[in-house]
C-alpha positions as CSV (number, residue, x, y, z in Angstrom):
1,X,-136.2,-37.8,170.6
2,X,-135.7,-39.2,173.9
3,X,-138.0,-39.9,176.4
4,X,-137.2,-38.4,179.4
5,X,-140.4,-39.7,181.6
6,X,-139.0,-42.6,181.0
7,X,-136.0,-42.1,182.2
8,X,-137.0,-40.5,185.3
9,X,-139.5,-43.4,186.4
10,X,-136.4,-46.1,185.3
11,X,-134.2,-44.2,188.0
12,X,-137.0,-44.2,190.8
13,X,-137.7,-47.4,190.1
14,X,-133.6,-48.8,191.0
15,X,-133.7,-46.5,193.5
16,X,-136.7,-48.6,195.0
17,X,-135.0,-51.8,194.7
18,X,-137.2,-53.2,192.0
19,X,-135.1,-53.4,188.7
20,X,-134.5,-56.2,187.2
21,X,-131.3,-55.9,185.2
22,X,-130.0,-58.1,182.8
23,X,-127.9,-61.1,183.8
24,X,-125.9,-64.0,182.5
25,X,-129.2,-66.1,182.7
26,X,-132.4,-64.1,181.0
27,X,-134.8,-66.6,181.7
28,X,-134.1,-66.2,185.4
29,X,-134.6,-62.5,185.1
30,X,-137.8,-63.4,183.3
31,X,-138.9,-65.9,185.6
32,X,-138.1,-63.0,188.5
33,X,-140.9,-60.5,187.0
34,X,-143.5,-62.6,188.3
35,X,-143.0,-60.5,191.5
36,X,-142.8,-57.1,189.4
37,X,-144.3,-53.9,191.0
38,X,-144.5,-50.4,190.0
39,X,-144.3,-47.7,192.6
40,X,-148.1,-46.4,192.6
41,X,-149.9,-48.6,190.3
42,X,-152.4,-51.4,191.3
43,X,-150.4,-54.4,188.9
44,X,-150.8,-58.4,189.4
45,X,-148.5,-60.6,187.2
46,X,-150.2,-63.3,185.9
47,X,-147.7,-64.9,183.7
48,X,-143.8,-64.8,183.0
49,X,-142.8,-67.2,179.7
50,X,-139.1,-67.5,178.6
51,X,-138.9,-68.4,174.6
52,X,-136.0,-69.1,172.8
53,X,-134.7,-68.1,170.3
54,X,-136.5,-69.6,166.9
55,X,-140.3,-69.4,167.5
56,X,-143.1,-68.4,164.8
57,X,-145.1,-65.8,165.6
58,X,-148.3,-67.1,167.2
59,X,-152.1,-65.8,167.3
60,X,-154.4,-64.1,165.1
61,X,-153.1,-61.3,162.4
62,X,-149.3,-62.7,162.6
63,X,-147.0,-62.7,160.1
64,X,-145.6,-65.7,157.5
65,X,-144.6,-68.6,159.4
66,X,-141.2,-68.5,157.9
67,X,-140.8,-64.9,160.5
68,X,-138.2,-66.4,163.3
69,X,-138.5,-64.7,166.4
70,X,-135.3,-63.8,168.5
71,X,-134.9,-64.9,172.1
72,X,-137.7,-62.8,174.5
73,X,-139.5,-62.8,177.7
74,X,-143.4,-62.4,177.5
75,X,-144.9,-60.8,180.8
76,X,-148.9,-60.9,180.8
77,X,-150.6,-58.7,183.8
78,X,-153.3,-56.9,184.6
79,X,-154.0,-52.9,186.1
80,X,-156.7,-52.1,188.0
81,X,-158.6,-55.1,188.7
82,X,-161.7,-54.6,190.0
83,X,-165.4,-55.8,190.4
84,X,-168.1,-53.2,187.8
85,X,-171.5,-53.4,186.7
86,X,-173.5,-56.3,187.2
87,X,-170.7,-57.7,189.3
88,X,-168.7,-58.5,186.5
89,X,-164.7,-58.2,186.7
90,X,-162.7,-55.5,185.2
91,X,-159.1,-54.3,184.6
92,X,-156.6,-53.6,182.0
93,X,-155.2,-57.0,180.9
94,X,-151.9,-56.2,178.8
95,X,-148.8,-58.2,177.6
96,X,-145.1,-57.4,176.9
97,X,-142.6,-58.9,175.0
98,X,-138.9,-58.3,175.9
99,X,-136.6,-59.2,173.8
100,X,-132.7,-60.4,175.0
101,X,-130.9,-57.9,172.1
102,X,-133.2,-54.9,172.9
103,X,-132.9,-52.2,170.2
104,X,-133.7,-49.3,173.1
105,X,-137.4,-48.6,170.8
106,X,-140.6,-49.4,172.8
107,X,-143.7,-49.9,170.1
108,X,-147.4,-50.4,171.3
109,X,-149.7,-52.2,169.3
110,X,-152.9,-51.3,168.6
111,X,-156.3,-53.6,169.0
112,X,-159.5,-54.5,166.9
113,X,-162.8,-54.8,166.7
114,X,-164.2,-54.0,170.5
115,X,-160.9,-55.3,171.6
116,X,-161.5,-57.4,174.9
117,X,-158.9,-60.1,174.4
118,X,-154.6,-59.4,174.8
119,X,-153.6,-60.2,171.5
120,X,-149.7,-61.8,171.3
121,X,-147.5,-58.5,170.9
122,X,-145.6,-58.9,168.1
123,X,-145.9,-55.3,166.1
124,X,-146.9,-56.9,162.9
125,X,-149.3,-53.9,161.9
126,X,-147.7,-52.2,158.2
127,X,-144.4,-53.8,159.0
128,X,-143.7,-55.6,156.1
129,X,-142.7,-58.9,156.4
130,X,-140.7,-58.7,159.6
131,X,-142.9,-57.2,163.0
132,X,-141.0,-55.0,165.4
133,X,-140.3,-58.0,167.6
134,X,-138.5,-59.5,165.5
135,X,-136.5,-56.4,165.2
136,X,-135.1,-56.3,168.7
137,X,-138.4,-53.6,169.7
138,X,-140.2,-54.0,173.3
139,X,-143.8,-54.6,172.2
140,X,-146.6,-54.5,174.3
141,X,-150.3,-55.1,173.4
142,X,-153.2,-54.6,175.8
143,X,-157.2,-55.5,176.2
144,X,-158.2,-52.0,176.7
145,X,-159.7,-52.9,180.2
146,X,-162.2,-55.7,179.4
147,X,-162.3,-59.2,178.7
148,X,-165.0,-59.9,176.1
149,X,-166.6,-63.0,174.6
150,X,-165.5,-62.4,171.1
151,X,-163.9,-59.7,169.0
152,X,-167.7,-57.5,168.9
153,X,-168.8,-58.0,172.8
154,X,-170.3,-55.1,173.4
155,X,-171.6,-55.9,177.3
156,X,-168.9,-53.6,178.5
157,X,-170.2,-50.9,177.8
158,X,-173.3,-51.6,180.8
159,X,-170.2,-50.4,182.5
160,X,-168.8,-46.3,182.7
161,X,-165.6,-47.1,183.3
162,X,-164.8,-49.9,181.0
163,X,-166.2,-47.4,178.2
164,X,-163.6,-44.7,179.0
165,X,-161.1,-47.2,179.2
166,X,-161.9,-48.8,175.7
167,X,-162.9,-45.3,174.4
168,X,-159.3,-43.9,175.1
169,X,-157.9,-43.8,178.7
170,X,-156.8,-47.5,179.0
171,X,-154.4,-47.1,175.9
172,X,-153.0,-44.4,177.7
173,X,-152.3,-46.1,180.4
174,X,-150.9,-49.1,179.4
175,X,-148.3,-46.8,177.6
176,X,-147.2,-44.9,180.3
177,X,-147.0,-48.5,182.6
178,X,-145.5,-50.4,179.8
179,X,-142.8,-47.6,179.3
180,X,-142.2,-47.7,183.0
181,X,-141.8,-51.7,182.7
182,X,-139.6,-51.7,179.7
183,X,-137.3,-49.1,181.0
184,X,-136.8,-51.0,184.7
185,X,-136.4,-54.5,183.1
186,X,-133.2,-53.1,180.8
187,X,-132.1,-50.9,183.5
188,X,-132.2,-47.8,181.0
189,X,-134.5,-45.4,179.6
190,X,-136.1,-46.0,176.4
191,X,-134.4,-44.1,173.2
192,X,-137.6,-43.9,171.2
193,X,-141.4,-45.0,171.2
194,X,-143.8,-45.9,168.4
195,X,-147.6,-46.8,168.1
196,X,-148.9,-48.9,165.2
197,X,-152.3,-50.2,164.3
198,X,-155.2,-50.5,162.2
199,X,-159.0,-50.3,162.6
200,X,-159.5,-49.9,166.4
201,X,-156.0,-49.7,166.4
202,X,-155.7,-47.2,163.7
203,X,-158.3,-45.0,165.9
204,X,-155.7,-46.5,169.3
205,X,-152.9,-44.5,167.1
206,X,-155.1,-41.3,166.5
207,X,-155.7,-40.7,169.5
208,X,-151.9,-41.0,170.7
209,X,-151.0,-37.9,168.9
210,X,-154.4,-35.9,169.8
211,X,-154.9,-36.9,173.5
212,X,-151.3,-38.3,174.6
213,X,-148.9,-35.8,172.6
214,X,-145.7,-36.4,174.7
215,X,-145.9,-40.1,174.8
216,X,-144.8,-41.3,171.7
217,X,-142.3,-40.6,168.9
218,X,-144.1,-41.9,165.7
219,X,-147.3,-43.1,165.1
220,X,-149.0,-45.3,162.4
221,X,-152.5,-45.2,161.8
222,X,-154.2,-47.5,159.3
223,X,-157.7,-47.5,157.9
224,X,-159.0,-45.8,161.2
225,X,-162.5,-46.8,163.4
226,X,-163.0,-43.3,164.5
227,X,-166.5,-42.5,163.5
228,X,-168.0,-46.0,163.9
229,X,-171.4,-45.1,164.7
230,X,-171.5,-42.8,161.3
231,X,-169.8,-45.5,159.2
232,X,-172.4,-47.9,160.1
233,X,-175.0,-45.1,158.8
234,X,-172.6,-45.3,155.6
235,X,-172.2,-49.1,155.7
236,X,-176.1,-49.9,156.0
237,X,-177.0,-46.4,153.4
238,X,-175.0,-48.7,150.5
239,X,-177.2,-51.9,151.3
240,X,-179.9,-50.0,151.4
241,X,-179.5,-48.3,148.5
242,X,-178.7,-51.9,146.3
243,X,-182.0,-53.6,148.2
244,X,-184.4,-50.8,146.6
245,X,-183.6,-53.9,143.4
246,X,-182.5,-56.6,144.9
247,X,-184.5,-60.2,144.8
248,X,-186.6,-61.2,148.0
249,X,-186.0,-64.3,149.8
250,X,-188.9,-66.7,151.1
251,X,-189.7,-64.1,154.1
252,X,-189.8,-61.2,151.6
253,X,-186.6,-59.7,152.9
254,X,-184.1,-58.3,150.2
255,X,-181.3,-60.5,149.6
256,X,-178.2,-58.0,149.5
257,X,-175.8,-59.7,147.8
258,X,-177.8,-60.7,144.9
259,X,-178.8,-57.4,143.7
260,X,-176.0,-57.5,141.3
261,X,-175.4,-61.2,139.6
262,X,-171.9,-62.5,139.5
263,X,-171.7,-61.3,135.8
264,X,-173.0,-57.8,137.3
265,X,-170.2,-57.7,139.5
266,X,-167.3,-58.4,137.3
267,X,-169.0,-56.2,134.7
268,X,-168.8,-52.9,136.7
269,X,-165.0,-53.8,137.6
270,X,-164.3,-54.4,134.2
271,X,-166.0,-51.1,133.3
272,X,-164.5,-49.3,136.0
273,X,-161.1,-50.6,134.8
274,X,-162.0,-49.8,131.7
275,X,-162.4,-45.7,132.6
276,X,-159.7,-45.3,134.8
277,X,-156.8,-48.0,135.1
278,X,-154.8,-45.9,132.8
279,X,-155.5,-43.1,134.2
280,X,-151.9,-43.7,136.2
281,X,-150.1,-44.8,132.9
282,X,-150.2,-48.1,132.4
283,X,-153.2,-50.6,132.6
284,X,-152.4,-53.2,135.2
285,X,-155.6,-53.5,137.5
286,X,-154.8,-50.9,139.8
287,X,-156.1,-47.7,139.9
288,X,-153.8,-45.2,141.5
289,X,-155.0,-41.9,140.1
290,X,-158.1,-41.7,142.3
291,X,-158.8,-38.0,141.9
292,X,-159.1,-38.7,138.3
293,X,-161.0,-41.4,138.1
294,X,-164.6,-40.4,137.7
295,X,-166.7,-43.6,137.1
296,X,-170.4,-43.1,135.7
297,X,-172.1,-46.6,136.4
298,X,-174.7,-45.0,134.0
299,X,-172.2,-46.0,131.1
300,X,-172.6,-49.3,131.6
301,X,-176.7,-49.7,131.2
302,X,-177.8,-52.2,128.5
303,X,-179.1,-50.2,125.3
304,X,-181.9,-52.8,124.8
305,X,-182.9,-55.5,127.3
306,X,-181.0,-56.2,130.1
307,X,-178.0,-59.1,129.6
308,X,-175.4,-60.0,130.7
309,X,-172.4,-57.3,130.4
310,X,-174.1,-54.5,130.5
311,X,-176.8,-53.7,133.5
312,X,-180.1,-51.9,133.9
313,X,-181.2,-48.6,134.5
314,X,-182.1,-49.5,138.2
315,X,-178.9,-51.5,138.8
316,X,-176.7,-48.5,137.4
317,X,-178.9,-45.5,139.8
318,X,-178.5,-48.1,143.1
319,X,-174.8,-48.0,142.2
320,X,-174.4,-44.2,142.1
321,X,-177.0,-43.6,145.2
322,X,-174.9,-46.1,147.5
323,X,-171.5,-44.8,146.3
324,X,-172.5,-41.2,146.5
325,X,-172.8,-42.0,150.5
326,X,-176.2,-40.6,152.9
327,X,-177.1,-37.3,153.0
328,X,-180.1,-36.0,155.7
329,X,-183.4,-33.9,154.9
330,X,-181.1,-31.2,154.6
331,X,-178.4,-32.6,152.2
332,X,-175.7,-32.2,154.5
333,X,-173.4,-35.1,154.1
334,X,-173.4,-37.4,156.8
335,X,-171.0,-39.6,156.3
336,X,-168.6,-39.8,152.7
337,X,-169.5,-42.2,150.2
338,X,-167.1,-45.0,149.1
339,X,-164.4,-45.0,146.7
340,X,-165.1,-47.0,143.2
341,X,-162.2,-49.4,143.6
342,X,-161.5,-52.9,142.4
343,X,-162.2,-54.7,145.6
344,X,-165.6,-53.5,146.1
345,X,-167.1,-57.0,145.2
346,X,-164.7,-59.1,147.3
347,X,-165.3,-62.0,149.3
348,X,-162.4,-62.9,150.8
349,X,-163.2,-62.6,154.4
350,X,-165.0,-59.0,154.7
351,X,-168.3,-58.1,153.3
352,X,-167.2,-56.1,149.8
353,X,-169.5,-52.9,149.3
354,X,-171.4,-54.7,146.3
355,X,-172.4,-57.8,148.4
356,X,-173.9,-55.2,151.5
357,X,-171.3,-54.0,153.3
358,X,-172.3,-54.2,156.8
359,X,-170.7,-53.6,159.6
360,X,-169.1,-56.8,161.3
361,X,-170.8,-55.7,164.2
362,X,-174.5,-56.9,163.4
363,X,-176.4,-59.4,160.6
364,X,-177.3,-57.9,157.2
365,X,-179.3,-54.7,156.4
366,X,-182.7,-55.6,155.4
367,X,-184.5,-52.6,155.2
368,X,-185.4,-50.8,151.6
369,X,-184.5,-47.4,151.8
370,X,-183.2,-45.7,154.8
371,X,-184.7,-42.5,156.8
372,X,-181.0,-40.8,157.0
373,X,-182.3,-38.3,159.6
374,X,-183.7,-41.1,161.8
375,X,-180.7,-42.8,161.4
376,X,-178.4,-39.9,163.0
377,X,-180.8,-39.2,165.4
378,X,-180.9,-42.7,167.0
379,X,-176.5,-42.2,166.5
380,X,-177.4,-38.8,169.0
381,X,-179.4,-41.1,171.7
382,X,-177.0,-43.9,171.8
383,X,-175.1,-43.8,175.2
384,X,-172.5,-45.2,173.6
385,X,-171.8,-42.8,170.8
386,X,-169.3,-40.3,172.5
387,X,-167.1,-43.8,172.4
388,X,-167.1,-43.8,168.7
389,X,-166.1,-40.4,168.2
390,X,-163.2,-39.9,170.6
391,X,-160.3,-39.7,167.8
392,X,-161.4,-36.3,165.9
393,X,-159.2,-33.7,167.6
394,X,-157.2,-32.0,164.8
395,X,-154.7,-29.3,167.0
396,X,-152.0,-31.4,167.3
397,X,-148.9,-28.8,167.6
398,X,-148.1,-30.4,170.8
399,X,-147.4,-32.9,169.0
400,X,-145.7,-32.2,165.9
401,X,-143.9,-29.4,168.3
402,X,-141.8,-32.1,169.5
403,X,-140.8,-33.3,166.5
404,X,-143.8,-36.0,166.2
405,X,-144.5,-38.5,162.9
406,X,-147.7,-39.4,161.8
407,X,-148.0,-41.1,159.2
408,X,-151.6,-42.7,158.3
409,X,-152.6,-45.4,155.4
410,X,-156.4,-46.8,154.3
411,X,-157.2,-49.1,151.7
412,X,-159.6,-47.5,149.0
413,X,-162.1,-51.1,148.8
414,X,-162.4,-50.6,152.4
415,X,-166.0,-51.4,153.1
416,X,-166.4,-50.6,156.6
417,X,-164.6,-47.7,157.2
418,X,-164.4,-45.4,154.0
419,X,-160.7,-44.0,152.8
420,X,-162.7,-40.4,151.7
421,X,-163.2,-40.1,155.8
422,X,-159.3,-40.8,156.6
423,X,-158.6,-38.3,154.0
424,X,-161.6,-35.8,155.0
425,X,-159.6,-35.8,158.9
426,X,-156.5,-35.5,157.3
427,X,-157.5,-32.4,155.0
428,X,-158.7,-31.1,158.2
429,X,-155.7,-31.5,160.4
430,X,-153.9,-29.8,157.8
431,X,-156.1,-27.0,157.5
432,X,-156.0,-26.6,161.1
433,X,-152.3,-27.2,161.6
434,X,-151.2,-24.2,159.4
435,X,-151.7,-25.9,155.8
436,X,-149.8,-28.4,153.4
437,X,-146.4,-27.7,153.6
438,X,-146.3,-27.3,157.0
439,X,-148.3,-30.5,157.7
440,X,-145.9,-32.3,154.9
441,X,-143.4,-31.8,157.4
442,X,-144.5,-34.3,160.3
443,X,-147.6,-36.3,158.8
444,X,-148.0,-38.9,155.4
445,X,-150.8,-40.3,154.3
446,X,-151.1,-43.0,151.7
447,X,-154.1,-44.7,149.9
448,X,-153.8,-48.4,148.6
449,X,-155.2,-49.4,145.7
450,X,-158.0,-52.6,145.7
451,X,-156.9,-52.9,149.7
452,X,-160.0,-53.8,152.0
453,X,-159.6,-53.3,155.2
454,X,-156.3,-53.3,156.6
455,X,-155.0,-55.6,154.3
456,X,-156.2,-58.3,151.6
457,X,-158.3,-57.8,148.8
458,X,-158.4,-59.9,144.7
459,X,-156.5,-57.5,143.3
460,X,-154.1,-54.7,145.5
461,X,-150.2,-54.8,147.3
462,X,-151.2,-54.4,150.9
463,X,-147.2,-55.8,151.9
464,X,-145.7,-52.1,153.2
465,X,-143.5,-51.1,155.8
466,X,-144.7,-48.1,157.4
467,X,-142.8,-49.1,160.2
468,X,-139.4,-48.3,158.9
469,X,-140.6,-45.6,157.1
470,X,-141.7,-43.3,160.6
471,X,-138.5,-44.9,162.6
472,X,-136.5,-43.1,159.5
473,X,-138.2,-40.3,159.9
474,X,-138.2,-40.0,163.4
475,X,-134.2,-40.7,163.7
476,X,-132.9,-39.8,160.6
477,X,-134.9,-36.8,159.5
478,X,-135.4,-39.2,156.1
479,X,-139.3,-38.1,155.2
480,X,-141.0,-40.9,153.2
481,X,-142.2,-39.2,150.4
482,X,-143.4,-43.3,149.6
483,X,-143.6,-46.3,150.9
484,X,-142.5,-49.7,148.4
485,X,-145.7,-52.0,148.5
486,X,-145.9,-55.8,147.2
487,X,-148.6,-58.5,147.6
488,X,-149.6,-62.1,146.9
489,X,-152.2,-60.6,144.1
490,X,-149.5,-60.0,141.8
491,X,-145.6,-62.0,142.4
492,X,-143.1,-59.8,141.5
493,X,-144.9,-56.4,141.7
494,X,-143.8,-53.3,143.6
495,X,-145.4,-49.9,143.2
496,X,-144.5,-46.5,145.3
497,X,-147.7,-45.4,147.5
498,X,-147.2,-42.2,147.2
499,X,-147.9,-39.2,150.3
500,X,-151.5,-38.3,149.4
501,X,-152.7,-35.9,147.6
502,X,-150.2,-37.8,144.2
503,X,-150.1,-40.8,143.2
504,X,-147.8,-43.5,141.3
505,X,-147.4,-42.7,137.6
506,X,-145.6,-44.9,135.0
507,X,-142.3,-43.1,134.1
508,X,-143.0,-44.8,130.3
509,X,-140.0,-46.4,130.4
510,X,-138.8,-49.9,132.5
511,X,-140.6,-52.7,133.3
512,X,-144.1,-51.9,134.8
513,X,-143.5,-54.2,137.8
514,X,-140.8,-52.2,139.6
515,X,-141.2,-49.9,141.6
516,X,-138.2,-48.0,140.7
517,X,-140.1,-47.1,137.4
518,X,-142.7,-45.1,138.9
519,X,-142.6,-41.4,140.2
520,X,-145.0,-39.5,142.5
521,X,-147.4,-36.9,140.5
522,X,-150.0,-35.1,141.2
């Protein structure tokens, strides 16, 4: 699908005198963009760097060091600078990497967290092993118009327009500017354009296809932020649930994490394995067959005093209440309860659901019980709730009129952000967008077993390339029915995630760590 925008800006842009074409020395023409302008737009470049070919991809989130980079040109800028609230200083930092073999694809990369910081653009997010730089795309990456003091600086928002421009309008447009850039420094339009990232970024990608539905060709969105306000009702509904029994510490506050012992933990992941690992055919730690799998924590309650193995009454009815997610006065769901998965007590960097669960954003949940209706209430009054909930739009014919990919993933030990919300949206795109088949057609989505969020967890294969898999359907017509996943949990292991609503099942025959031996069922 070709981007004709594009193409028309590219040929106003020579016609101005301001391309930049490729010569016999790239790091001159690199060197040159320090004076870029585009025709209308308040830009400042603030940095041109050259790098040859052979570099490691730097910064936070980036792939194995043993990923060579090809030969590029980095351009870091700003739009729109200007003084806000409080006198502080705003704009809409953003960075682009241009590599010298170009493959003609443009791919934006989404953020994290409250953003606030220009991350290197690489396109890392659910590329496997090699990110789209790598691959000869143009990447850009972008602060989303602030510059914060951390990856959760919330002072922005004292300002209204750097909360439209984190909420959705910067995204936007950096894409359109970035686009424009991409196509003048090559001299020709762009062939195709792609949008992939995760949390913030996965919320970045929704709104791409709901709000911008010309823009971009394929988008992936992984383990979305789109209801943050209502997952933090979910997040803090779990630890309240586990501190109705958990010990107090010298202040008389709850202590979250020790609710359930060590030997508590691994006991319900044992059980849980126990009901439902086989569930996809084979028992390897992995439970594929979610909709299947109905775990009763109940089963695992001591018959006489409590010990270790089994757990008590209270332990087993804080389990089910937490899982079963918060419901108001009126028992309307509020927000969907969590997934029993085998990375709920995981430590590895994230809170797991059975050590509290709280949202990065704030300390621990300390209070006993939680008034759900208060709760939503004080989501209504918070000035900064319309934020949170700007990525729920579900017509997207626009969209998938023009032949767009959408393709989402979500990691069922997420503990921020639960998989049964990705799935509710997606269940309700579909509904609105004419139904399954016709849905099937342009949008994927795939759960990953013992994944937290956006990648890591003890036991799960969070190594996918969803990149590949929308580029091939975008320009080959080639829909991935599933995408091949691998991780350091388990050396040598593939498995299919399959295009919910089926899942991997063991053929019965072959070895039980390929891939190949697995089929999609429902």
């Amino acid at each position: 699908m070709r981007n004709h925008s594009s193409k028309n800006a590219a040929i106003l842009l020579v016609l101005c005198g301001t391309a930049f074409a490729q010569g016999p020395d790239p790091s001159a023409a690199c060197a040159a963009l320090k004076q870029l302008q585009v025709p209308g737009v308040n830009l400042a470049v603030t940095k041109t760097e050259w790098i040859a070919a052979g570099s490691t991809p730097p910064g936070r989130g980036a792939p194995a060091s043993d990923v060579k980079l090809p030969a590029y040109c980095r351009i870091d800028g700003m739009i729109d600078k200007r003084t806000g609230a409080a006198g502080a200083t705003y704009g809409i930092g953003f960075a682009i990497a241009l590599p010298q073999n170009w493959n003609g694809r443009f791919l934006l990369q989404g953020g994290g967290g409250l953003n606030g910081s220009v991350q290197p653009p690489l396109g890392a997010n659910a590329a496997g092993a090699e990110p789209g730089l790598a691959r000869g795309f143009a990447v850009a990456s972008t602060d989303t118009g602030h510059q914060g003091r951390g990856g959760f600086d919330a002072s922005f928002q004292q300002d209204q327009q750097a909360s439209l421009d984190f909420a959705y309008i910067a995204i936007g447009r950096v894409a359109e500017i970035a686009k424009r850039i991409v196509a003048q420094h090559y001299g020709k339009s762009i062939d195709h354009s792609y949008f992939a990232g995760c949390s913030t970024g996965g919320r970045e990608a929704m709104l791409m296809a709901e709000r911008y539905p010309t823009w971009f060709d394929g988008v992936v969105a992984g383990s979305p932020a789109m209801r943050t306000s209502y997952s933090g009702i979910g997040d803090r509904w779990v630890a309240a649930s586990l501190n109705e029994i958990a010990p107090k510490d010298e202040k008389g506050l709850p202590i979250t994490r020790n609710a359930l012992s060590d030997s508590d933990k691994k006991t319900v992941i044992e059980g849980l394995l126990n009901q439902c690992d086989a569930l996809d055919g084979v028992k390897d730690r992995m439970i594929f067959n979610t909709k299947a799998c109905h775990f009763d924590p109940k089963t695992l309650v001591c018959k006489g005093a409590k010990t270790d193995g089994c757990l008590s009454a209270a332990q087993a009815a804080a389990l089910e209440k937490g899982f079963a997610g918060p419901k108001d006065s009126k028992g309307r769901q509020v927000y969907p309860g969590f997934f029993f998965d085998t990375g709920i007590a995981s430590t590895q960097g994230i809170p797991g659901l059975l050590h509290g669960g709280s949202s990065p954003v704030g300390p621990g949940f300390t209070d006993i019980g939680m008034d759900v209706d208060a709760a939503v209430e004080r989501v209504l009054n918070d000035p900064a709730e319309p934020v949170s909930t700007t990525a729920r739009w579900t017509n997207l014919n626009t969209f998938s009129g023009r032949g767009g990919k959408l393709i989402f993933y979500h990691g069922d030990s997420d503990p921020w952000f639960s998989a049964l919300d990705t799935i509710d949206y997606y269940e309700r795109m579909t509904k609105t967008n004419g139904g399954d088949d016709k849905v099937h057609a342009w949008s994927r989505l795939y759960l990953v077993p013992g994944m937290g969020h956006c990648a890591g967890g003890p036991e799960t294969l969070d190594s996918f390339d969803a990149l590949s898999a929308v580029v091939r359907w975008v320009e080959q017509g080639a829909a991935p029915d599933s995408v091949t996943a691998t991780g350091r949990s388990f050396p040598g292991r593939s498995r299919p995630l399959c295009a919910y609503p089926l899942h991997a099942h063991y053929k019965g025959q072959g070895s039980t760590e390929d891939a190949a031996n697995f089929e999609c069922r429902p």
